[in-house]
C-alpha positions as CSV (number, residue, x, y, z in Angstrom):
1,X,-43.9,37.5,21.0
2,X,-43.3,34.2,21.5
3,X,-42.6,32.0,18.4
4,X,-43.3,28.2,18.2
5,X,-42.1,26.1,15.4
6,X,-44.2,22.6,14.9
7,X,-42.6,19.8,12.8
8,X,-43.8,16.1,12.5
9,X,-41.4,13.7,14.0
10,X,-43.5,10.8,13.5
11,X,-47.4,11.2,11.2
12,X,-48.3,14.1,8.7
13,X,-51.4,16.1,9.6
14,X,-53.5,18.3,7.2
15,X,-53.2,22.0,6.2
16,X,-56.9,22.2,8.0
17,X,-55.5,21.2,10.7
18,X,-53.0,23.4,10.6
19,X,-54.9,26.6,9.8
20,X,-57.4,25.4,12.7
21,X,-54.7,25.7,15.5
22,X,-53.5,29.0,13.6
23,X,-57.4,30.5,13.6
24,X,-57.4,29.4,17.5
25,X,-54.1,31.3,18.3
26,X,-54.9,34.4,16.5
27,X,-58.2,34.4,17.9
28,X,-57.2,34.2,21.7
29,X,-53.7,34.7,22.2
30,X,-51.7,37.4,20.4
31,X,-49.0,36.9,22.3
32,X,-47.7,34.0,20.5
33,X,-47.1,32.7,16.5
34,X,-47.1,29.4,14.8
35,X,-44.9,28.3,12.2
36,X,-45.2,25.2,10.7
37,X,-42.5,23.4,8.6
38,X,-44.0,22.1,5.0
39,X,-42.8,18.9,6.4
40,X,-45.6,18.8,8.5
41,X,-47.9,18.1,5.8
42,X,-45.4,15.3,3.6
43,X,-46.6,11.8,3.5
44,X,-44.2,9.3,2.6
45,X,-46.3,5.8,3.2
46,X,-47.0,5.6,7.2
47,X,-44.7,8.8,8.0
48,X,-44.9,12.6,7.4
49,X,-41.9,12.2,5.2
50,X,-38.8,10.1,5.3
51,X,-36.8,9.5,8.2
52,X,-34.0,11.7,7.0
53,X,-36.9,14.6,5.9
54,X,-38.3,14.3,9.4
55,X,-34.9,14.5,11.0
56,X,-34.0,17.5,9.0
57,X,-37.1,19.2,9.9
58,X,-36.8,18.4,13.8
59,X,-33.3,19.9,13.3
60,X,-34.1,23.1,11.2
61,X,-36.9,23.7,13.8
62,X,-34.6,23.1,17.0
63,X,-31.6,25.0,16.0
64,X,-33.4,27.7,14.7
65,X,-32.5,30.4,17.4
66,X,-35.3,32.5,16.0
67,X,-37.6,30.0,17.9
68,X,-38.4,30.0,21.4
69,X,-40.4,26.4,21.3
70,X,-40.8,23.5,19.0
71,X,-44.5,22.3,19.3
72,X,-44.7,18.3,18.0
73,X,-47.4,18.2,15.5
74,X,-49.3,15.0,15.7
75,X,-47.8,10.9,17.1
76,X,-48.7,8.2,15.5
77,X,-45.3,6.0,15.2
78,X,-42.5,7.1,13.7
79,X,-40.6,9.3,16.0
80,X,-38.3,6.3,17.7
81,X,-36.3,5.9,14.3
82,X,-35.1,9.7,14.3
83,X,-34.9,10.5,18.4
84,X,-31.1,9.0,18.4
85,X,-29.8,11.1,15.9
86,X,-31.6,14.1,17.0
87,X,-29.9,15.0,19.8
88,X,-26.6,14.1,18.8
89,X,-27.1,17.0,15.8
90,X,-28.6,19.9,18.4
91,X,-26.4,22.8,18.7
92,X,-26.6,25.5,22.0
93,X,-29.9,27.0,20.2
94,X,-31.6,24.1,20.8
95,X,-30.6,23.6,24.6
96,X,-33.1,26.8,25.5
97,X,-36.1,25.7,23.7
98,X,-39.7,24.2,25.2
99,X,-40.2,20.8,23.2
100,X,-43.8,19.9,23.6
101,X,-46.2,16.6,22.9
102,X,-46.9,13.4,23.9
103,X,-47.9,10.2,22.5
104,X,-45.3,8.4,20.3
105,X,-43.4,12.0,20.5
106,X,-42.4,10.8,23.7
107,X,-39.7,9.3,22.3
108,X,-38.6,12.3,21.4
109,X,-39.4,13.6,24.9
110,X,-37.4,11.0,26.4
111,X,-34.5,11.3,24.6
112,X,-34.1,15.5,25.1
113,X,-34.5,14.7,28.5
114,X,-31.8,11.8,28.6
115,X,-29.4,13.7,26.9
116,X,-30.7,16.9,29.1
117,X,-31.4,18.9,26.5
118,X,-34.2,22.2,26.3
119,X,-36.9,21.5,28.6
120,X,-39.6,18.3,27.4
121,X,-42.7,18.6,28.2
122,X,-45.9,16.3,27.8
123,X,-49.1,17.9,26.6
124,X,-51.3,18.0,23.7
125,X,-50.3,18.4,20.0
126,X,-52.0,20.9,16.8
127,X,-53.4,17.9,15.1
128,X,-56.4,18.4,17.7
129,X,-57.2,21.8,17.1
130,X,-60.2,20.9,14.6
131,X,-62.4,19.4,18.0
132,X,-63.9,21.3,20.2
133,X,-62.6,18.7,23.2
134,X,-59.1,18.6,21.4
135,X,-59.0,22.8,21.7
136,X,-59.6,22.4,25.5
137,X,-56.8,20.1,25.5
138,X,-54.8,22.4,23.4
139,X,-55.6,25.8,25.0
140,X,-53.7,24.2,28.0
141,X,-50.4,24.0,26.1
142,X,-51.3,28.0,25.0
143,X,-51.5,28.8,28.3
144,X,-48.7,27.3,29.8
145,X,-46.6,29.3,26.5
146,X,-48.5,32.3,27.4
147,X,-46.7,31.8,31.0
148,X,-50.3,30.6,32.6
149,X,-49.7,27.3,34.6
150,X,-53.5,26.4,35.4
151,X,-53.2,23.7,33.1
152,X,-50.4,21.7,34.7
153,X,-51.2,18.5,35.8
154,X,-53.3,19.2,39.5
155,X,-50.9,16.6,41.5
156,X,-47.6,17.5,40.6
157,X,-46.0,18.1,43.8
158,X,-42.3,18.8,44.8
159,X,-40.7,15.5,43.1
160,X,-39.1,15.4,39.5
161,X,-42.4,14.0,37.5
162,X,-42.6,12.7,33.6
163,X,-45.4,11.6,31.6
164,X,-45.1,9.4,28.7
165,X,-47.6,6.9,26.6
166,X,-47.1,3.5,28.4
167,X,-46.4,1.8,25.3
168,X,-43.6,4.3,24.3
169,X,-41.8,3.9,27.9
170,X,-41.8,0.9,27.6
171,X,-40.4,0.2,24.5
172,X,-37.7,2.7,25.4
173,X,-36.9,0.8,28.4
174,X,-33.5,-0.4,27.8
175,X,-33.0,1.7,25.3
176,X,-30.1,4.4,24.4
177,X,-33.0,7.0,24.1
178,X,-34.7,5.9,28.2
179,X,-33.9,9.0,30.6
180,X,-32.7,8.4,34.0
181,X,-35.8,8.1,36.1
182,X,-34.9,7.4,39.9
183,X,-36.4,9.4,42.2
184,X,-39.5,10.6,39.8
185,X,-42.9,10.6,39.4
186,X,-44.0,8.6,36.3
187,X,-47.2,8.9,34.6
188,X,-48.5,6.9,32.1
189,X,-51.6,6.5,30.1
190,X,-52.7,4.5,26.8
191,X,-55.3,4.2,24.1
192,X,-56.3,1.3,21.8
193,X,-54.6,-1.4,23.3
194,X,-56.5,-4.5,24.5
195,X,-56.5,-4.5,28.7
196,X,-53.6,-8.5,28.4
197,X,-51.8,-5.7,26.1
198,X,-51.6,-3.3,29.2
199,X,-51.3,-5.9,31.6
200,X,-48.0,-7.0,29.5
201,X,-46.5,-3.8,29.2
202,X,-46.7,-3.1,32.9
203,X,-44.7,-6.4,33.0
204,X,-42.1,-5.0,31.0
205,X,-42.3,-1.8,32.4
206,X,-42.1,-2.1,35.8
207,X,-39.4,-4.8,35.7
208,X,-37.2,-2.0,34.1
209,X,-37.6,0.9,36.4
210,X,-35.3,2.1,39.0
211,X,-36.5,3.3,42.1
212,X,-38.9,5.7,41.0
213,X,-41.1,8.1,43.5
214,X,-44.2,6.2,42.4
215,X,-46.2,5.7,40.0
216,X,-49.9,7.5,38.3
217,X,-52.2,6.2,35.8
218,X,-53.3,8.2,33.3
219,X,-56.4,7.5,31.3
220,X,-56.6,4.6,29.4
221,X,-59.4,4.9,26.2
222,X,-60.6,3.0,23.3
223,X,-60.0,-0.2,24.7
224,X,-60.9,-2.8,22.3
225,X,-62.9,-5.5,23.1
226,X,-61.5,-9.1,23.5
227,X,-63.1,-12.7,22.7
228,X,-63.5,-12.9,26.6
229,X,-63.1,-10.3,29.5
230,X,-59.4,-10.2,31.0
231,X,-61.2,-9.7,34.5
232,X,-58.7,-6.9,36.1
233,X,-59.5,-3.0,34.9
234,X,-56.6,-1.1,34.3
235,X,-56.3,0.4,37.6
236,X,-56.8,-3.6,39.2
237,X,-53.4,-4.2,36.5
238,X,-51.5,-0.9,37.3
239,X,-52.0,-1.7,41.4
240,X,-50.9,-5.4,40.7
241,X,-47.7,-4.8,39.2
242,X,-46.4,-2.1,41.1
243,X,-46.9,-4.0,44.2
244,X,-44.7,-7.2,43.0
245,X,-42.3,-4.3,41.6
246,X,-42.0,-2.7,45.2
247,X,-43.4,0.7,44.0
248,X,-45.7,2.3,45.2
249,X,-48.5,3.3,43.2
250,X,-49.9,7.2,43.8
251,X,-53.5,7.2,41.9
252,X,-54.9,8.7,39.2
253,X,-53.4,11.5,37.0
254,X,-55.1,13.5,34.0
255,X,-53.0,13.1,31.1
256,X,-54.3,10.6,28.3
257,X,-55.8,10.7,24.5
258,X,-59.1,13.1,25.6
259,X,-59.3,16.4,26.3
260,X,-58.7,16.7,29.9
261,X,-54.9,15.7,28.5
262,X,-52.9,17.8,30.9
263,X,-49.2,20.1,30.8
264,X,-46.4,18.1,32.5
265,X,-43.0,19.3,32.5
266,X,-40.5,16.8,32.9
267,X,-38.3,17.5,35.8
268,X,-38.9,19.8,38.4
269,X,-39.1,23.2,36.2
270,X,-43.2,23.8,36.0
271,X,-42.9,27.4,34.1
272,X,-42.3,28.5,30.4
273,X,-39.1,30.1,30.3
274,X,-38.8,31.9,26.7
275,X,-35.2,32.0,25.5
């Protein structure tokens, strides 16, 4: 049996939501549990609970050598202001666990990996279990803890690969929290950001890479609409400033906010391994 613990880093969700992923794991994969922390379901204004609650969830979860995963529960924002700490507090229980979402988690994500800690991996998150397109989405991240890897992201290929909301890598850029990323694949995708916003934060972004492998867009949804059109699409932006960057830009990936959201596990590592 494999056990997953799910805390909430940044946003509380509902107990619905809860007992929806629950109802979806007992229905089609026995081989697994879900344990969620009551801090999951604490609102303190924005967060799921204060920054030092959160923390001290993250930290119960990870250290837990009872658990063989910790499963982010929903983004939102929050999980920058407790990703520093975290790692500094993770003992040798937490260096043999999965630790899985994306979004604003990717903080999170960013820092394990920096510090090279457990194995981070972007894919979807619990709070999606009440759709019928967010369970698609979710039954890839069952899979890949039920040790099935069809729902791995179709190009990943033989280089070190990460996957991370574009406007969380790049706020980490420059950070104490921002992995080493030379020599990777980087994927990136967004949602409800106006197409100047993206065009911005590939500015930022790309001027604070090392040489990287290259570079895949994920999707990018909701756009909002402006007072007048920007006149480049997001792949016309992501093409333009990877080639005044120097790097070289690989395509398409399928990771974003929908549910063909796919499993990428940072590094080179692609398979589950339960501790």
């Amino acid at each position: 049996m494999t056990r997953i613990a799910i805390c909430a880093p940044a946003t509380a969700i509902t107990r619905e939501h809860a007992d929806a992923a629950r109802a979806l794991v007992a229905d089609e994969y026995p081989d697994l549990s879900l344990h969620f922390h009551e801090q999951c379901f604490t609102g303190l204004g924005h967060f799921a609970g204060s920054d030092i609650n959160r923390l001290d969830a993250f930290l119960e979860c990870a250290n837990d050598v009872s658990y063989d995963a910790v499963w982010f529960a929903k983004g939102g924002y929050g999980s920058n202001r407790i990703a520093a700490e975290a790692v500094k507090k993770l003992g040798s229980a937490a260096r043999n666990k999965a630790y899985v979402g994306f979004s604003d988690c990717g903080y999170m994500l960013g820092a394990l990996y920096c510090a090279g800690i457990g194995q981070p991996v972007h894919g979807s998150m619990p709070v999606s279990a009440r759709s019928e397109r967010g369970k698609v989405a979710i039954r890839r991240v069952l899979d890949w803890f039920s040790g099935d890897n069809g729902g791995l992201e179709p190009s990943l290929d033989d280089h070190p690969t990460v996957a991370f909301n574009l406007m969380t890598l790049a706020m980490m850029a420059g950070t104490d929290l921002m992995p080493d990323l030379t020599g990777h694949v980087v994927m990136v995708e967004e949602v409800s950001e106006h197409l100047y916003a993206i065009d911005r934060l590939f500015f930022h972004l790309t001027s604070n890479l090392p040489p990287i492998a290259g570079l895949r867009l994920g999707a990018i949804t909701a756009v909002p609409e402006n007072d007048r059109p920007f006149g480049q699409e997001e792949e016309d932006i992501a093409r333009f400033w990877c080639a005044r960057a120097g790097i070289k830009y690989l395509g398409r990936a399928e990771v974003g906010h929908t549910g063909d959201n796919h499993v990428v596990p940072f590094g080179l590592a692609r398979s589950f391994k339960q501790a």
